[in-house]
GUVO-193001 format. One line per field, with one value per residue (C-alpha): residue number from 0; residue in three letters; chain; x, y, z. Coordinates in steps of 0.1 Angstrom, whole numbers. Last residue first. Example, Ala and Ser with C-alpha at 12.3 -4.5 7.8 and 13.67 -1.06 7.14 Angstrom:
2
k = c(1  0)
r = c(ser  ala)
c = c(A  A)
east = c(137  123)
north = c(-11  -45)
up = c(71  78)
This chain:
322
k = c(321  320  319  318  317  316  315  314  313  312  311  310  309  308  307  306  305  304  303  302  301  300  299  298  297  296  295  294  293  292  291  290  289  288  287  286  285  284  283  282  281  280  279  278  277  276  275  274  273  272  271  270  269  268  267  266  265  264  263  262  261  260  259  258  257  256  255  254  253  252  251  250  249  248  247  246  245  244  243  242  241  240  239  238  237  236  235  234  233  232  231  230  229  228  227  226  225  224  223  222  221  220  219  218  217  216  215  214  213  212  211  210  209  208  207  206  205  204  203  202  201  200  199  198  197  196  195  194  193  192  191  190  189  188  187  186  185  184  183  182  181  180  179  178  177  176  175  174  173  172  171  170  169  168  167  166  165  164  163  162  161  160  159  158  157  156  155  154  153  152  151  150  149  148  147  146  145  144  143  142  141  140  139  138  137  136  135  134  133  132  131  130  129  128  127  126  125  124  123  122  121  120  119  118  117  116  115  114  113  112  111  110  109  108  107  106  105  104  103  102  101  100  99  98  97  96  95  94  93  92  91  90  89  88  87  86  85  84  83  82  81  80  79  78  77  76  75  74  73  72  71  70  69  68  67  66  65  64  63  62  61  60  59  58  57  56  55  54  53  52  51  50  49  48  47  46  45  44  43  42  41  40  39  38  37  36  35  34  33  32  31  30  29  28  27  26  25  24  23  22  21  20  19  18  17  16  15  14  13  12  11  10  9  8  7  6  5  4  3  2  1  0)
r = c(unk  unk  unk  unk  unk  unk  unk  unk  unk  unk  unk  unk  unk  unk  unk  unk  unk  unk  unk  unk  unk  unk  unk  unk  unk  unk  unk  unk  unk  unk  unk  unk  unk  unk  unk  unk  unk  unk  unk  unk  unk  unk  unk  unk  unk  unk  unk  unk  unk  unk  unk  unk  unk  unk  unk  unk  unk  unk  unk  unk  unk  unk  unk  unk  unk  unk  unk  unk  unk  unk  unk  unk  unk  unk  unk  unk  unk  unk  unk  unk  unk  unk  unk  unk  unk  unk  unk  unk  unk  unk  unk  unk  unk  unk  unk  unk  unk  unk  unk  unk  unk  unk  unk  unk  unk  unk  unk  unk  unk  unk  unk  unk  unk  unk  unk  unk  unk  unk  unk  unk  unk  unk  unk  unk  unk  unk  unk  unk  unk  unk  unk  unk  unk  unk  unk  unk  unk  unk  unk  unk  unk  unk  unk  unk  unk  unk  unk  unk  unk  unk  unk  unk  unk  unk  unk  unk  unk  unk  unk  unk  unk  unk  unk  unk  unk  unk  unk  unk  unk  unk  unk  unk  unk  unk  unk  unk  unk  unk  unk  unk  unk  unk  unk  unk  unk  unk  unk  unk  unk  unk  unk  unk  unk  unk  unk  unk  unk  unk  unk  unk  unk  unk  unk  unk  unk  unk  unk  unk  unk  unk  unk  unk  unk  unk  unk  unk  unk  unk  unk  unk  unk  unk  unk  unk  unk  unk  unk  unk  unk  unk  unk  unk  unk  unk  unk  unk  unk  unk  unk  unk  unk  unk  unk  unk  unk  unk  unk  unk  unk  unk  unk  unk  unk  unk  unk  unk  unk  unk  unk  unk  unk  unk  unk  unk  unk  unk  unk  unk  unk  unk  unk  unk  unk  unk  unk  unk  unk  unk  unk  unk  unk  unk  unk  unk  unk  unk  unk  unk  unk  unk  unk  unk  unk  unk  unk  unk  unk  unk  unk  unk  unk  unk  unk  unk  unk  unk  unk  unk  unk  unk  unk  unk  unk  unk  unk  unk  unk  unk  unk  unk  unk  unk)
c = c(A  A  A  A  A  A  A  A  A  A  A  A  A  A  A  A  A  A  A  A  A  A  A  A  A  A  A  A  A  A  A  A  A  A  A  A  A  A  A  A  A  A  A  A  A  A  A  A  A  A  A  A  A  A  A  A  A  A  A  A  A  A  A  A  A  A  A  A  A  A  A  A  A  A  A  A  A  A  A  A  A  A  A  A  A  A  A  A  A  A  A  A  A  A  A  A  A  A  A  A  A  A  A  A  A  A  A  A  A  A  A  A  A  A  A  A  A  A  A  A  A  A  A  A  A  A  A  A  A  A  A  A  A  A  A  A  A  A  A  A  A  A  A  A  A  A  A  A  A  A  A  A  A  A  A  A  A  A  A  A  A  A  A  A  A  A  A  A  A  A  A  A  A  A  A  A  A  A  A  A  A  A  A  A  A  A  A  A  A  A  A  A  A  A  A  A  A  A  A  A  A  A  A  A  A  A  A  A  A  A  A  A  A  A  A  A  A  A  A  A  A  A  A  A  A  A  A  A  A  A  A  A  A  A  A  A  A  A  A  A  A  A  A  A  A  A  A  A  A  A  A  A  A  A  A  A  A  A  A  A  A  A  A  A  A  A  A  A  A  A  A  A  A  A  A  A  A  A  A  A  A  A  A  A  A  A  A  A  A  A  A  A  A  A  A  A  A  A  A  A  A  A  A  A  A  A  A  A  A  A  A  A  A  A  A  A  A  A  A  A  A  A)
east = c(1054  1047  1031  1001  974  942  931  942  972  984  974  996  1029  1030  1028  1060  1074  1077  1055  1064  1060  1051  1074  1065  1100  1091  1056  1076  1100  1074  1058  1091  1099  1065  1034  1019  1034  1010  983  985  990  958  936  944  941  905  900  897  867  865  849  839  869  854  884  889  927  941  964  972  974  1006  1002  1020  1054  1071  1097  1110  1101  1076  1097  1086  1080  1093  1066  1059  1030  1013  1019  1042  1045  1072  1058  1065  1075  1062  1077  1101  1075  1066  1037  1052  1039  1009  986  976  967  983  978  988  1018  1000  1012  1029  1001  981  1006  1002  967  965  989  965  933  904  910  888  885  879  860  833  860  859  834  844  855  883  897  930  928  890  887  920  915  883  898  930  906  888  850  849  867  901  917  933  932  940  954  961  993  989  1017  1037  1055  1066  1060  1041  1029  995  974  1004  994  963  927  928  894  890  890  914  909  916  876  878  849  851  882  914  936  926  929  966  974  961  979  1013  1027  1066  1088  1065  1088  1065  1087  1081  1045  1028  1022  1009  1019  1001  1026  1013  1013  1010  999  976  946  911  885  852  824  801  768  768  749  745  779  789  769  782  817  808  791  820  843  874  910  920  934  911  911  884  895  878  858  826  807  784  795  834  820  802  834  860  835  842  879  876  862  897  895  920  923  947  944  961  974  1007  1016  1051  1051  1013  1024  1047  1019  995  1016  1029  991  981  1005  989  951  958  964  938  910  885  886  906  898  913  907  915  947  971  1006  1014  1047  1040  1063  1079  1082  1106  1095  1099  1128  1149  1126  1122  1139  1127  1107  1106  1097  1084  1052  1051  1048  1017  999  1000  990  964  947  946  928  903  895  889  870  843  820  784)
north = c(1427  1400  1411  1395  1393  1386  1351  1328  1351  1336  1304  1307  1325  1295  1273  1290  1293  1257  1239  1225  1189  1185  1176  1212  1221  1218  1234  1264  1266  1270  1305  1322  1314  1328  1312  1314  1351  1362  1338  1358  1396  1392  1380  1410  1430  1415  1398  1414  1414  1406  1372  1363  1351  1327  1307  1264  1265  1232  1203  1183  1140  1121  1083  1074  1082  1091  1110  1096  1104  1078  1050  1042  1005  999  980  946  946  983  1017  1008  1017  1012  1004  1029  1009  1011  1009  1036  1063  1076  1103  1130  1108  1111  1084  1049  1016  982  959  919  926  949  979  998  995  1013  1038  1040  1048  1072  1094  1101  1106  1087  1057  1039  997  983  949  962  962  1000  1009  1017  1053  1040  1022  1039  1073  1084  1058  1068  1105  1101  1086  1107  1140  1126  1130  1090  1078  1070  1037  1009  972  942  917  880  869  830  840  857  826  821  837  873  873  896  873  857  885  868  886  899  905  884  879  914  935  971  975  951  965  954  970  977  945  945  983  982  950  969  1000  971  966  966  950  933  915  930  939  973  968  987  1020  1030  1066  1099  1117  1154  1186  1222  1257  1243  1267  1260  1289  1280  1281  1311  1317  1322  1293  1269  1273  1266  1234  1224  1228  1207  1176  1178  1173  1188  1174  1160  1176  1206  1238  1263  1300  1332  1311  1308  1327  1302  1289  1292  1266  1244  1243  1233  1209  1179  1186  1181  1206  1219  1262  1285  1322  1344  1384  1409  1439  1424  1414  1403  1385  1376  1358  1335  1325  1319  1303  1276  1272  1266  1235  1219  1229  1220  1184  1189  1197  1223  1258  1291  1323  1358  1390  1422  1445  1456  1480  1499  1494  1457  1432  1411  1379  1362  1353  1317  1313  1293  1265  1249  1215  1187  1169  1171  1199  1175  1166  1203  1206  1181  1195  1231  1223  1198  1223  1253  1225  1214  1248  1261  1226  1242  1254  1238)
up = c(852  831  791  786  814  797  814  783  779  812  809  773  790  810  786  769  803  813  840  869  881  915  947  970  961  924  928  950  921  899  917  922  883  875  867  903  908  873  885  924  903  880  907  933  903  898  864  835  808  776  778  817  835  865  867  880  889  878  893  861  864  860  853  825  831  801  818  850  890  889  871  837  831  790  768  768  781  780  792  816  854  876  913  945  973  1005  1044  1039  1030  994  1004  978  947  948  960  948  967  969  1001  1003  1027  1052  1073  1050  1029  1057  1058  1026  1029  1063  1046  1016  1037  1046  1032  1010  1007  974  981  959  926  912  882  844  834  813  843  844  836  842  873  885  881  900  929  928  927  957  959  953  984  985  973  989  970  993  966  985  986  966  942  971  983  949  917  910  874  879  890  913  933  945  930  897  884  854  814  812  783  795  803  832  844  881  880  909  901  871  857  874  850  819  831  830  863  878  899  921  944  977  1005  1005  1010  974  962  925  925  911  895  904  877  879  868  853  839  836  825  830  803  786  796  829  851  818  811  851  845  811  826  854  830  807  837  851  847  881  911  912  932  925  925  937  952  967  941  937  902  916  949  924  901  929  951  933  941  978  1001  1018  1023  1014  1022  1007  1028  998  1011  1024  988  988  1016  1013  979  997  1022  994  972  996  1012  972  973  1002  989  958  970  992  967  965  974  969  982  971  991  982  979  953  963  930  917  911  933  902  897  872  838  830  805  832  830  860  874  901  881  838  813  795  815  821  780  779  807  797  763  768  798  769  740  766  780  741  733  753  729  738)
């Protein structure tokens, strides 16, 4: 199967917006344009609530601009994204979390050629802990063992106290509540993928129903830790600085070289040579525009720079911005 042309497009896109840095867009992106010919249809967007939020900010921006066009979005969860675009569902599936081998092999096997993936943005996904917790920071090996049953980054043991994972004092004997969502979650599965190394959560892992619920859970509890993005920070957690490995430098969330930022992707049926719908065409071409980026940065995700941008755009025929 030939789908290291997705792989190589989502790489692109998420390295540079990694780069490009929070809370800034790149001038160079293309500004939106209303076309000179009004476009109408219907565009539907499914799969995850992360998306979803974001996509709600495009959609009722775009209407402005596009009166003709109805947006309509619909909350599944990410595992739904490439099953609702392989049914005809969706116009576009909404994934937080880079898309599978076993999903693009499915929509391959459906039509013959695979999806097209694009990223028009990115989340830092937090690790969240009680605000009075001394933790100052955590290695990814450290994260893997307090959440791992595989311990596949090295550790000899599950941690289980916080003095597993060089907490001193009064804390030391704190035991580890780990939070997580469940596993049709994009964050989930991104944590398992990123973090884990595909190996299997701890039993004792308890799963909230939402992202809000969880750290206000943590909020609630010394001994809890549990991972959302990074636009749920509330007074009563902390977000932990995260290093690659020991002895390296703990990134920040809202700092470059972070290591845990995961792409937001729009799941395409594009078949080769073909063009979308103009209603299609004109919501990617607002999505990667400087209109369409600064609503990701408002929204708290990372944008993503023109050049990239230019590339999803290309990927899905549209070349030249209005």
């Amino acid at each position: 199967m030939k789908s290291q042309g997705w792989k190589l497009l989502v790489a692109l896109v998420a390295i540079a917006g990694v780069a490009n840095g929070q809370g800034a867009i790149d001038p160079n992106l293309n500004p939106y344009r209303v076309p000179s010919q009004p476009v109408s249809g219907k565009i539907k967007l499914v799969g995850s609530l992360t998306m979803a939020e974001l996509g709600a900010v495009w959609a009722d921006n775009f209407r402005k601009l596009n009166p003709g066009v109805e947006v309509e979005i619909e909350v599944k969860g990410a595992v739904n994204a490439v099953s609702s675009v392989i049914d005809g569902e969706a116009s576009f599936g909404m994934m937080s979390r880079t898309i599978t081998d076993e999903e693009v092999q499915a929509f391959q096997q459906k039509f013959g050629y695979p999806p097209t993936v694009l990223t028009p943005s990115l989340e830092p996904l937090a690790i969240y802990v009680h605000k009075d917790n001394p933790i100052e920071s955590l290695t990814l090996a450290q994260v893997d063992q307090i959440y791992s049953a595989s311990l596949k980054r090295g550790a000899k043991a599950t941690a289980k106290t916080w003095g597993d994972v060089g907490v001193t004092g009064e804390w030391a004997t704190t035991s580890i509540i780990p939070l997580g969502r469940s596993s049709t979650t994009g964050s989930q599965v991104f944590m398992q993928q990123a973090v884990l190394g595909g190996g299997d959560f701890r039993s004792d892992l308890a799963a909230a129903p939402n992202n809000l619920d969880l750290v206000q859970a943590i909020g609630k509890n010394k001994g809890a830790i549990g991972f959302a993005g990074s636009t749920y920070l509330i007074p009563e957690v902390k977000a932990v600085p995260i290093a690659w490995r020991e002895g390296d430098q703990a990134f920040s969330i809202h700092t470059a070289g972070y290591p845990l930022v995961r792409p937001l992707q729009l799941v395409i049926n594009h078949p080769p040579g073909k063009q979308l719908t103009p209603e299609q065409r004109e919501f990617l071409t607002y999505i990667f525009s400087q209109q369409g980026q600064q609503a990701v940065v408002i929204g708290g995700f990372l944008s993503v720079p023109s050049r990239p941008a230019q590339i999803a755009l290309d990927a899905v025929g549209i070349h030249s911005v209005n």
